[in-house]
Residue, then its C-alpha position, 0 to 999 in steps of 0.5 A: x068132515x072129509x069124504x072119501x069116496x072109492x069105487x072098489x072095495x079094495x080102494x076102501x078096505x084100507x080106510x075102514x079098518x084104519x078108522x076109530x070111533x066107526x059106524x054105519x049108516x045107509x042111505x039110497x044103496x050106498x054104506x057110509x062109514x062114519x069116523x076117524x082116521x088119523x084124529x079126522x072126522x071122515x065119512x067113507x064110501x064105495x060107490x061102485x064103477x061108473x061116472x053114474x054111481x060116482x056121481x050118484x055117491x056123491x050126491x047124496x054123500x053131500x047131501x046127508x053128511x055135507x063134508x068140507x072136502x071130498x076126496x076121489x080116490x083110488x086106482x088108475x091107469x098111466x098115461x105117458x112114459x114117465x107115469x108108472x105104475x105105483x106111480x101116484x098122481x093128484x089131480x090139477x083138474x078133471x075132464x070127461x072125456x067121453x062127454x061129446x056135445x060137439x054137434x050141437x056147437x059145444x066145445x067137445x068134453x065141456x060138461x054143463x055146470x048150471x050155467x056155464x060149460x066147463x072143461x077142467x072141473x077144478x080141483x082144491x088147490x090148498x088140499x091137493x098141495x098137501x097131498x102131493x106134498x105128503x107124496x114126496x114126504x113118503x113115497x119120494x114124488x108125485x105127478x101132478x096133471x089132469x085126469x080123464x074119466x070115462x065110462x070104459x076101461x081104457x086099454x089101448x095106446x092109440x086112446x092113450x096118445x088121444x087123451x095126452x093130446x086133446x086134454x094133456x091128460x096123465x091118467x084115466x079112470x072111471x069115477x073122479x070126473x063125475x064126483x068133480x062135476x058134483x062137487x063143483x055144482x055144489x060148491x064143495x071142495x074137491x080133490x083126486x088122488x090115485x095110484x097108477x095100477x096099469x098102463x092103459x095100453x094091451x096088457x092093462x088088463x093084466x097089469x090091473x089084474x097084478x097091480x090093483x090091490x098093491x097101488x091101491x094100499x099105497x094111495x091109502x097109506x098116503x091118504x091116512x097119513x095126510x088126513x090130520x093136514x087135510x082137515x086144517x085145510x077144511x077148517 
């Protein structure tokens, strides 16, 4: 089974009417739609914004159904000229920027992991491969590179500049971070996929306002049509 967590209910709608063989489970707040898409066993979800909701969401997503691969997926905004919007991106890792333990001598964003204080929570290589080879198949191309999650909605350039520099950041949201943090305690697969609906800069607002549903359609589009790779990757 694949999970397939969005915050939105527009960046899950699409999902929900493309699945076959679907039903509804609840569990601690949260609505599970079980099916397929694609031919794939999948288990969707919407957690809600907010690094606590995405991570909450994930947890008991693991728990419950214990799927193969989790996917974050979704809308966010671009980080750098090149990134546009409509722009998709896949993660090569994940960082909280909002994360600050650096008065206790800890290396600022480095969540703690069990253990061990990570930076880059890791993403699935083979799985993220496939989604970015899709991308180029449909869509012409992808970026690949590090998103940055927060709990604020990022509009304004000069936290855009900081996010490229401190972490080579090209994209910023609100939930992938969280759900990679889950995933990595677990030892899980994990992968994040999105599609840039703003700039992160002074019309972010408006831009996600215009932009969120159009870029949202896109990534599931996308999505859909890699599920069937996807779940191979899984076996």
């Amino acid at each position: 089974m694949i999970g397939i967590i969005g915050a939105m209910r527009m960046e899950v709608e699409g999902f929900l009417s493309a699945m076959t063989e679907k039903r509804e489970e609840r569990s601690l707040g949260f609505t599970f739609t079980l099916g397929k898409l694609g031919g794939a066993p999948c288990a969707v979800v919407q957690c809600s914004p907010g690094k606590v909701n995405a991570g909450f969401c994930a947890g008991v997503l693991l728990e419950r159904y214990h799927p193969e691969l989790v996917i974050s997926t979704g809308v966010s905004g671009g980080i750098g000229e090149g990134v546009r919007i409509g722009d998709l991106v896949v993660a090569t890792g994940c960082v909280q920027h909002d994360y600050d333990t650096t008065a206790l001598g800890e290396e600022k964003a480095a969540v703690q992991v069990w253990d061990r204080h990570i930076l880059y929570l890791p993403v699935d290589e083979p799985a993220s491969a496939v989604l970015a080879r899709h991308a180029g198949a449909i869509y012409g191309g992808v970026h690949r590179g590090v998103i940055a999650t927060g709990d604020v909605f990022v509009a304004d350039p000069a936290k855009c500049e900081s996010l490229k520099k401190e972490f080579g950041a090209i994209s910023c949201e609100m939930e992938t971070g969280a759900i990679a943090q889950v995933c990595c305690a677990a030892g899980t697969r994990f992968a994040g996929i999105r599609a840039i609906s703003d700039n992160a800069n002074d019309s972010g607002k408006v831009d996600f306002l215009t932009f969120a549903r159009s870029s949202a359609e896109k990534v599931t589009a996308l999505l859909v049509a890699a599920l069937p790779d996807l779940e191979r990757t899984a076996l």
